[in-house]
PyMOL CGO cylinders between C-alpha atoms (Angstrom):
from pymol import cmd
from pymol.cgo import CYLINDER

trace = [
    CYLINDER, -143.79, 52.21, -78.25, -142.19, 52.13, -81.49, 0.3, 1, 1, 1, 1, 1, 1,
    CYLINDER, -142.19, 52.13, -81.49, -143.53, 49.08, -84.07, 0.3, 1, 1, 1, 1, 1, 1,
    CYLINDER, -143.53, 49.08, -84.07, -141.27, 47.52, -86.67, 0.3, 1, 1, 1, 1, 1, 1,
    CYLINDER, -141.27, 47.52, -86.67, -140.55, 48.58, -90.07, 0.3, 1, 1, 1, 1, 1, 1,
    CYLINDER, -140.55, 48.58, -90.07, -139.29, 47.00, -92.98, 0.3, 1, 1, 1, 1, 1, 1,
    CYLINDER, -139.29, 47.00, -92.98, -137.44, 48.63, -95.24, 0.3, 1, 1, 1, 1, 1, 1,
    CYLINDER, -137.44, 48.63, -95.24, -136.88, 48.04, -98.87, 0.3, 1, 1, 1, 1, 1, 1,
    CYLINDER, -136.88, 48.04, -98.87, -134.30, 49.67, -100.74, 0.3, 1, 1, 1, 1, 1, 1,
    CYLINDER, -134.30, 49.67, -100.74, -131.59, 48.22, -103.18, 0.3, 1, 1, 1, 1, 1, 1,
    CYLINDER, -131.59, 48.22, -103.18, -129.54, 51.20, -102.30, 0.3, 1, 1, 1, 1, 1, 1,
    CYLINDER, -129.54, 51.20, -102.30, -127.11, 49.59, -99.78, 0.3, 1, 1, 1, 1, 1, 1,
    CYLINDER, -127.11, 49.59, -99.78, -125.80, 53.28, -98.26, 0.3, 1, 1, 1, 1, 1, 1,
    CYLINDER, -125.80, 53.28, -98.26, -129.23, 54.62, -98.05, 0.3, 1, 1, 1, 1, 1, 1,
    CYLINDER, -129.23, 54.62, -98.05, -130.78, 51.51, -96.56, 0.3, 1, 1, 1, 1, 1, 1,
    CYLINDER, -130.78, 51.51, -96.56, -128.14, 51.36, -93.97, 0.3, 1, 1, 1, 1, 1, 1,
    CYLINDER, -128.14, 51.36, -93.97, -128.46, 55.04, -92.85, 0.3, 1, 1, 1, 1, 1, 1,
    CYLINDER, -128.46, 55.04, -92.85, -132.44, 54.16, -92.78, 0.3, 1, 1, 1, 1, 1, 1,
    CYLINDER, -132.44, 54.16, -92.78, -131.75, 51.37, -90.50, 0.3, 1, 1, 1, 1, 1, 1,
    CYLINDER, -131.75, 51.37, -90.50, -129.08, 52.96, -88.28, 0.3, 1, 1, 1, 1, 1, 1,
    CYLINDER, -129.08, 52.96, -88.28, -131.60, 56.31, -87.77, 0.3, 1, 1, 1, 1, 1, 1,
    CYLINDER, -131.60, 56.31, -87.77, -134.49, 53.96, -87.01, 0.3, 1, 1, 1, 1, 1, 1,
    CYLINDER, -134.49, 53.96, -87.01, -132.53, 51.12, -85.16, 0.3, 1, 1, 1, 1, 1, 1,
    CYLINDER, -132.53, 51.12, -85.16, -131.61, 54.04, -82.96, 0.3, 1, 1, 1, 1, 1, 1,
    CYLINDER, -131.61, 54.04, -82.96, -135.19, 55.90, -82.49, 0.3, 1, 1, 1, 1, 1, 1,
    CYLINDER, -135.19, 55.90, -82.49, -136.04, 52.17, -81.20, 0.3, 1, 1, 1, 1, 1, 1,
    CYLINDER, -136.04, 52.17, -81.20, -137.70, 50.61, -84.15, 0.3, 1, 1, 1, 1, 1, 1,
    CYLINDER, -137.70, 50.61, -84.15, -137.56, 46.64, -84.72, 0.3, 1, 1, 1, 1, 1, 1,
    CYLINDER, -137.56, 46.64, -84.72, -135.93, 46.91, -88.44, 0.3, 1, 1, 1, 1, 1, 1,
    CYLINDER, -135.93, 46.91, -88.44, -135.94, 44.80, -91.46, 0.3, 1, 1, 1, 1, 1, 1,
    CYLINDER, -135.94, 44.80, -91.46, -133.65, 45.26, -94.67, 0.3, 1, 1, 1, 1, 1, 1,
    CYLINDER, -133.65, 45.26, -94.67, -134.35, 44.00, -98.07, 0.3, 1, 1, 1, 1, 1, 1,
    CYLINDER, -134.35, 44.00, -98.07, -131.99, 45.40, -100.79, 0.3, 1, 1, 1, 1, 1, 1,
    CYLINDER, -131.99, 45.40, -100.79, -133.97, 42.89, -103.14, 0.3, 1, 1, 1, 1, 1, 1,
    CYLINDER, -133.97, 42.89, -103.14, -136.30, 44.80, -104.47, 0.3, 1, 1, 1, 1, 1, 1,
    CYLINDER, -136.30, 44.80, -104.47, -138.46, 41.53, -106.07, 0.3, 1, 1, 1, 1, 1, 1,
    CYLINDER, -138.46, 41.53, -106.07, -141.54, 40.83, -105.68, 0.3, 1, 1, 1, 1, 1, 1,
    CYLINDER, -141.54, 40.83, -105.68, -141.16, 37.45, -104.45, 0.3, 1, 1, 1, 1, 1, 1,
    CYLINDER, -141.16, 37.45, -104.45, -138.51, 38.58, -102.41, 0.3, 1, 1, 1, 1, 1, 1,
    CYLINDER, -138.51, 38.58, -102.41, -141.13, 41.36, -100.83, 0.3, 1, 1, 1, 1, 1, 1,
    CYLINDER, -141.13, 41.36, -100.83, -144.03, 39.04, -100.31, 0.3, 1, 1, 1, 1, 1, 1,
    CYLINDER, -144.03, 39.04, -100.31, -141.52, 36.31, -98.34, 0.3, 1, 1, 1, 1, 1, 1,
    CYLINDER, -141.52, 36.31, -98.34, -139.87, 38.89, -96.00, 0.3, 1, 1, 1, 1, 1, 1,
    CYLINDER, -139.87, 38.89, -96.00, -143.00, 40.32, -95.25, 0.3, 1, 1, 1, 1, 1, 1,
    CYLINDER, -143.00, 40.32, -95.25, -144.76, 37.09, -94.79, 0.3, 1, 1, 1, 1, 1, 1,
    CYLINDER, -144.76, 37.09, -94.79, -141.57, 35.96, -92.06, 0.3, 1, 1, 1, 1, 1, 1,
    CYLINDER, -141.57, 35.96, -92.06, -141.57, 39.68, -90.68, 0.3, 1, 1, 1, 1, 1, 1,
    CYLINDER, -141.57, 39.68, -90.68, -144.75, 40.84, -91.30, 0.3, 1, 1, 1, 1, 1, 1,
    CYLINDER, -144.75, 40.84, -91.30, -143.93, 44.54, -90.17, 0.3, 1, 1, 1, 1, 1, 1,
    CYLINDER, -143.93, 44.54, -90.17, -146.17, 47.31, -89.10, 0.3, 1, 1, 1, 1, 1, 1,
    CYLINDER, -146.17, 47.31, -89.10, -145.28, 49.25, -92.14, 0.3, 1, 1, 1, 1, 1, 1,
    CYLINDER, -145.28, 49.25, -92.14, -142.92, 49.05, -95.00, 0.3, 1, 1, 1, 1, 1, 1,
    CYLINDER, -142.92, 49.05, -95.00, -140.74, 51.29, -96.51, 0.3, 1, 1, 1, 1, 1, 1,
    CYLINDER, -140.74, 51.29, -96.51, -140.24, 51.49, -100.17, 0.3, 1, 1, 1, 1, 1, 1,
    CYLINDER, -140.24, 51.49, -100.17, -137.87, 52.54, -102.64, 0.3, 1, 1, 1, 1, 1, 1,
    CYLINDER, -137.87, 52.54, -102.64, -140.21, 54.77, -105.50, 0.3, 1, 1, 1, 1, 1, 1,
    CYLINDER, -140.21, 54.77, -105.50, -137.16, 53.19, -107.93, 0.3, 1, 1, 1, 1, 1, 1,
    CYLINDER, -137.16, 53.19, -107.93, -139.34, 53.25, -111.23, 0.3, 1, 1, 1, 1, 1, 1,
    CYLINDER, -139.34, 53.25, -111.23, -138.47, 56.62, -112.87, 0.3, 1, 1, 1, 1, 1, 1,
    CYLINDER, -138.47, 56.62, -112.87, -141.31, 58.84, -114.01, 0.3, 1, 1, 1, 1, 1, 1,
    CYLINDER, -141.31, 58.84, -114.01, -143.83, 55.80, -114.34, 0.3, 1, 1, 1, 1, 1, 1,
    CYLINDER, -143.83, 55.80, -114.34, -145.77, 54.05, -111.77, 0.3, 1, 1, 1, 1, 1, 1,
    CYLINDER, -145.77, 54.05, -111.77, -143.53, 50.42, -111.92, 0.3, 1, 1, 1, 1, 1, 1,
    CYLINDER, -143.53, 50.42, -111.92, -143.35, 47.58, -110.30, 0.3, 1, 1, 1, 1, 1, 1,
    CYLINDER, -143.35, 47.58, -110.30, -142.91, 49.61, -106.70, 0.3, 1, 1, 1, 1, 1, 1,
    CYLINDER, -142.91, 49.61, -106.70, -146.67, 50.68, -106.96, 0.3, 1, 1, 1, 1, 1, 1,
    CYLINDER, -146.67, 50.68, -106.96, -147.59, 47.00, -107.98, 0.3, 1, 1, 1, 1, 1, 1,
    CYLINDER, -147.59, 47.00, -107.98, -145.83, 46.63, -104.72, 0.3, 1, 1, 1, 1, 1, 1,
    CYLINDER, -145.83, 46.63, -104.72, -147.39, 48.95, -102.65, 0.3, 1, 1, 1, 1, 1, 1,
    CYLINDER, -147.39, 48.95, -102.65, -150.94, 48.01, -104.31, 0.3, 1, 1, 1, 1, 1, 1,
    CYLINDER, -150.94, 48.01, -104.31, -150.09, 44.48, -103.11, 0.3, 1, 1, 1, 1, 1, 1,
    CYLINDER, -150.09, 44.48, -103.11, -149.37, 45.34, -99.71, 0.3, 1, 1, 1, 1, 1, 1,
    CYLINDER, -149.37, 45.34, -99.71, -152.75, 47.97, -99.41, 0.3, 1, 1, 1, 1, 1, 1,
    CYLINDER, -152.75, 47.97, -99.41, -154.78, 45.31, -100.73, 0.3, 1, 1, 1, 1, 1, 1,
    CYLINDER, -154.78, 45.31, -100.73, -153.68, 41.96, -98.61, 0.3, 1, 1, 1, 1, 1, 1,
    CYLINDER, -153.68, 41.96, -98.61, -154.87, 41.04, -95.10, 0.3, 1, 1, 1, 1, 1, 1,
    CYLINDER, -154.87, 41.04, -95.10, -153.82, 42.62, -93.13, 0.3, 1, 1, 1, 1, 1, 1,
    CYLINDER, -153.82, 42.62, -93.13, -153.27, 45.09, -94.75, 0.3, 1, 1, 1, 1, 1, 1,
    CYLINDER, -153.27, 45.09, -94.75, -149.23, 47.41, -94.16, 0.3, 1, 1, 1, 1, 1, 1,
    CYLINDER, -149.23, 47.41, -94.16, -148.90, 50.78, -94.39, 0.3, 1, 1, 1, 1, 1, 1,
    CYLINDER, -148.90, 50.78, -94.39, -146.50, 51.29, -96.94, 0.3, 1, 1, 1, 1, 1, 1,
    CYLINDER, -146.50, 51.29, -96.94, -144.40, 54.95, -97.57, 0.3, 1, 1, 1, 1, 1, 1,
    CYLINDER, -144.40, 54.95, -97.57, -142.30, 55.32, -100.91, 0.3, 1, 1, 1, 1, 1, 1,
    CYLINDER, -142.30, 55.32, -100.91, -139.72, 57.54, -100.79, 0.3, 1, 1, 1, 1, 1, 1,
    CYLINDER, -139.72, 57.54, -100.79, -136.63, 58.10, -102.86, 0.3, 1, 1, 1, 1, 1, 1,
    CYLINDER, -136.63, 58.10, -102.86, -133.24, 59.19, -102.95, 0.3, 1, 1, 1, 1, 1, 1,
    CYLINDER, -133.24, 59.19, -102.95, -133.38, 60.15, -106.94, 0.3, 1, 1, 1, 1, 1, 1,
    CYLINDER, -133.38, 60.15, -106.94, -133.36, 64.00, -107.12, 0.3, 1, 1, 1, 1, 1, 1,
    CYLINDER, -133.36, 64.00, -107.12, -135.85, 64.33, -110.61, 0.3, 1, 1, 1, 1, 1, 1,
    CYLINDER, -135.85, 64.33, -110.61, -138.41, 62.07, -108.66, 0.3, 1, 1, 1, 1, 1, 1,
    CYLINDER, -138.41, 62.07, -108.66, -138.21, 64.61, -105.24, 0.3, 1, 1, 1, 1, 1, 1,
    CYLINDER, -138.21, 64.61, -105.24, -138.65, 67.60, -107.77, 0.3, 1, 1, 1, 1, 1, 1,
    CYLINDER, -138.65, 67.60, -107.77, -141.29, 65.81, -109.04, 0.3, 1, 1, 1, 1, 1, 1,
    CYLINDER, -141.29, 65.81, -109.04, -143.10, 65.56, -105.99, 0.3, 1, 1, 1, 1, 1, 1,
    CYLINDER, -143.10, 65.56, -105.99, -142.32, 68.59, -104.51, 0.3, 1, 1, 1, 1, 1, 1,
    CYLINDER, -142.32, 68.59, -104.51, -144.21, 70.38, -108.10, 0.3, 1, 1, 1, 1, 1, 1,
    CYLINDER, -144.21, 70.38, -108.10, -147.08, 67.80, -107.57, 0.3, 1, 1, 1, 1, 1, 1,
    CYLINDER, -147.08, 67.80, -107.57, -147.50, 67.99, -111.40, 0.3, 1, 1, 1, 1, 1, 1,
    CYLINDER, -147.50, 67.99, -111.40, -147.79, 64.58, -112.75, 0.3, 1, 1, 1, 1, 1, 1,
    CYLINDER, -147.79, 64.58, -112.75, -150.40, 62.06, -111.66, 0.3, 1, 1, 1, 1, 1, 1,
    CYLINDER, -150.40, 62.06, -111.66, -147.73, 59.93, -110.17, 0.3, 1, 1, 1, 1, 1, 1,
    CYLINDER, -147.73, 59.93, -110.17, -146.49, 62.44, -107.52, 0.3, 1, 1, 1, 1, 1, 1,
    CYLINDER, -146.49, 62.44, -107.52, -149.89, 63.22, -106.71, 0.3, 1, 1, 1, 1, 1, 1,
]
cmd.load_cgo(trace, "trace")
């Protein structure tokens, strides 16, 4: 049975592709196109998904995202959290596996 995701993006047009695609495989969704982390901690606190989503937005450095992500590895319970990203550099970058950050 499919578990519920939340997913953070401040991308309107990706987000709402992301929800329609999972909305539609039978996911419980969440959307958050504020990005904060106030605003993170609160949604997940109401929502408190099986895993998040979230936008890698912080070019070539680690960023607030992978405060984010630390956050949500490191609280009980803990939630699975994937980054992903729509920005071309930062997919080359990961595809190469070059820098420490897309390792």
């Amino acid at each position: 049975m499919p578990g519920s995701v939340l997913i953070v993006n401040d991308d309107e047009n990706v987000s709402t592709l992301v929800v329609d695609i999972l909305t539609e495989a039978g996911f419980t969704v969440s959307e958050l196109t504020n990005p904060s982390p106030d605003a993170i901690q609160t949604e997940v606190a109401r929502t408190e998904p099986d895993v998040i989503l979230l936008d890698g937005a912080d070019k070539m450095e680690f960023g607030q995202s992978w405060a984010d992500a630390a956050w949500l590895h490191e609280r009980e319970p803990p939630i699975a959290c994937i980054m992903f990203t729509s920005h071309r550099t930062d997919i080359v970058e990961g595809k190469l596996a070059h820098s420490e950050r897309s390792r």
